[in-house]
GUGUTOR-503936 format. One record per residue (C-alpha): y, z, x; residue number from 1; residue in one letter. Coordinates in pm, whole numbers, plus 50000, padded with zeros to 5 digits. Layout:
<doros>
(doro (Y,Z,X),NUM,'a')
...
</doros>
This chain:
<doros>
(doro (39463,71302,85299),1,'x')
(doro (39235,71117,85500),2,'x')
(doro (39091,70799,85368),3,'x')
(doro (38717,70794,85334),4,'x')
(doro (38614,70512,85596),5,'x')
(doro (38289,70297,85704),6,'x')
(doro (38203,70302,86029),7,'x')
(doro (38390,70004,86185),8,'x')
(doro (38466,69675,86172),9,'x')
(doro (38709,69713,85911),10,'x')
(doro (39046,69633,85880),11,'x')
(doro (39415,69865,85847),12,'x')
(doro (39722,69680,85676),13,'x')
(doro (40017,69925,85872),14,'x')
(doro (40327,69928,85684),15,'x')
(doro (40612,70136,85813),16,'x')
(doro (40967,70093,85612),17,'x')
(doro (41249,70284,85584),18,'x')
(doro (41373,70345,85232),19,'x')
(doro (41669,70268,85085),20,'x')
(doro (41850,70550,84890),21,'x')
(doro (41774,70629,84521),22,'x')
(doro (41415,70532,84372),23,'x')
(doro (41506,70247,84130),24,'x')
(doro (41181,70249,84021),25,'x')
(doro (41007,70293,84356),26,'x')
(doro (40788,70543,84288),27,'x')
(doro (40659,70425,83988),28,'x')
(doro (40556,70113,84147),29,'x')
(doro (40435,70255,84449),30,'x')
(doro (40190,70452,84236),31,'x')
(doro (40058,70161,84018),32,'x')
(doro (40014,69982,84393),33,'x')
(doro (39780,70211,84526),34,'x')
(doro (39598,70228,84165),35,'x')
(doro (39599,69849,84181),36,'x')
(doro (39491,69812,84523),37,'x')
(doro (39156,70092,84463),38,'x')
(doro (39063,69845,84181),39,'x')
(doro (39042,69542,84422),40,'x')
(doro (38730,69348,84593),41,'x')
(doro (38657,69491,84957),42,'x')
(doro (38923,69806,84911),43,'x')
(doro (38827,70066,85121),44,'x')
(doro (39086,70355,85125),45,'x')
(doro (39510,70438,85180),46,'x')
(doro (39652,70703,85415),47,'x')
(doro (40047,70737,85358),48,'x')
(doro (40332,70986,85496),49,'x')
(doro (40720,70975,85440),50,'x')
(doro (40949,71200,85631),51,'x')
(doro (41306,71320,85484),52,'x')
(doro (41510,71064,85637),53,'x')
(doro (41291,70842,85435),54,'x')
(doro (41042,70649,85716),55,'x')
(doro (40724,70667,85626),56,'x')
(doro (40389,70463,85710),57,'x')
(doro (40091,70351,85456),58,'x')
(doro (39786,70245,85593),59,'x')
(doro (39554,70047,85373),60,'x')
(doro (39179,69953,85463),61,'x')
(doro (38997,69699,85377),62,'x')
(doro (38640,69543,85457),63,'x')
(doro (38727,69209,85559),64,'x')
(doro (39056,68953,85605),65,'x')
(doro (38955,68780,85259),66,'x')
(doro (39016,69087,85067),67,'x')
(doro (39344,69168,85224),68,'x')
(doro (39444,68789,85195),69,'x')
(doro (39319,68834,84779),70,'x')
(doro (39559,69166,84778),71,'x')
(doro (39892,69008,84904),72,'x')
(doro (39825,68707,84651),73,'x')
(doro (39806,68936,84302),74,'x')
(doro (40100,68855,84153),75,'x')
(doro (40203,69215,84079),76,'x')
(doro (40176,69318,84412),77,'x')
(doro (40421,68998,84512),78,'x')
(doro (40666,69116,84258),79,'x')
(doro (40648,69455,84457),80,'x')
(doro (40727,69284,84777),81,'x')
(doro (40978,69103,84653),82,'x')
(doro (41165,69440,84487),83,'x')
(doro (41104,69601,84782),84,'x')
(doro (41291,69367,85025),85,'x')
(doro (41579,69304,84744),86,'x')
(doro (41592,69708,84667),87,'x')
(doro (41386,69949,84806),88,'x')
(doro (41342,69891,85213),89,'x')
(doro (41645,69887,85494),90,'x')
(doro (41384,69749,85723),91,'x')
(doro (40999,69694,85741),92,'x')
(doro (40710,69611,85958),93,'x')
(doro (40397,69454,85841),94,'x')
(doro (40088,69525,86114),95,'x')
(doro (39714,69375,86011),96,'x')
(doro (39444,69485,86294),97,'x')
(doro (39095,69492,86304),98,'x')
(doro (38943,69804,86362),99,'x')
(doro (38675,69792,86631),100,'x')
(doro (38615,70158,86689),101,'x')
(doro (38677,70496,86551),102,'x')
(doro (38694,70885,86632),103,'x')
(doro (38787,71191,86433),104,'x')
(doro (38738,71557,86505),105,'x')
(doro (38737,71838,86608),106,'x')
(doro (38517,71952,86338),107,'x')
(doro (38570,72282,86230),108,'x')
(doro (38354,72423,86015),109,'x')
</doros>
């Protein structure tokens, strides 16, 4: 679902991968990420898809660069990256951008 955001600034951590095949203990760890992450200083909210050939795309907010600097340096969260470029991801990209402005609708009601 949609993540429950501030009105901007803000900023979105985009992380598209492809998967590897199998889980080898993906999913687990992908679940005690986002349960981690919620728990964290200046977290705002995650938005994720994957599609069936296995690319998907996690967005992660967060209220300023300190807090997503603190994220990347909890040292469970570097044992995920480091599993997931030895086991889990053909390829990756890593995007951080500021979010200056933002618009959602239409609102049906």
């Amino acid at each position: 679902m949609f993540a429950p955001l501030p009105a901007p600034p803000y900023y979105a951590v985009i992380f598209a991968a492809l998967r590897s095949e199998g889980d080898a203990g993906y999913g687990a760890m992908a679940d005690k990420m986002v349960a981690m992450a919620a728990q964290q200083p200046g977290y705002i909210g995650i938005e994720s898809t994957r599609d069936e050939t296995g690319f998907g795309i996690t967005v992660s907010y967060w209220q300023d660069e300190e807090a997503l600097r603190n994220w990347k340096q909890v040292s469970e969260h570097l044992l995920a990256q480091k599993l997931g470029k030895e086991r889990w991801y053909r390829h990756y990209t890593l995007r951080v951008a500021k979010v200056e402005r933002a618009y959602s609708g239409p609102d049906h009601r």
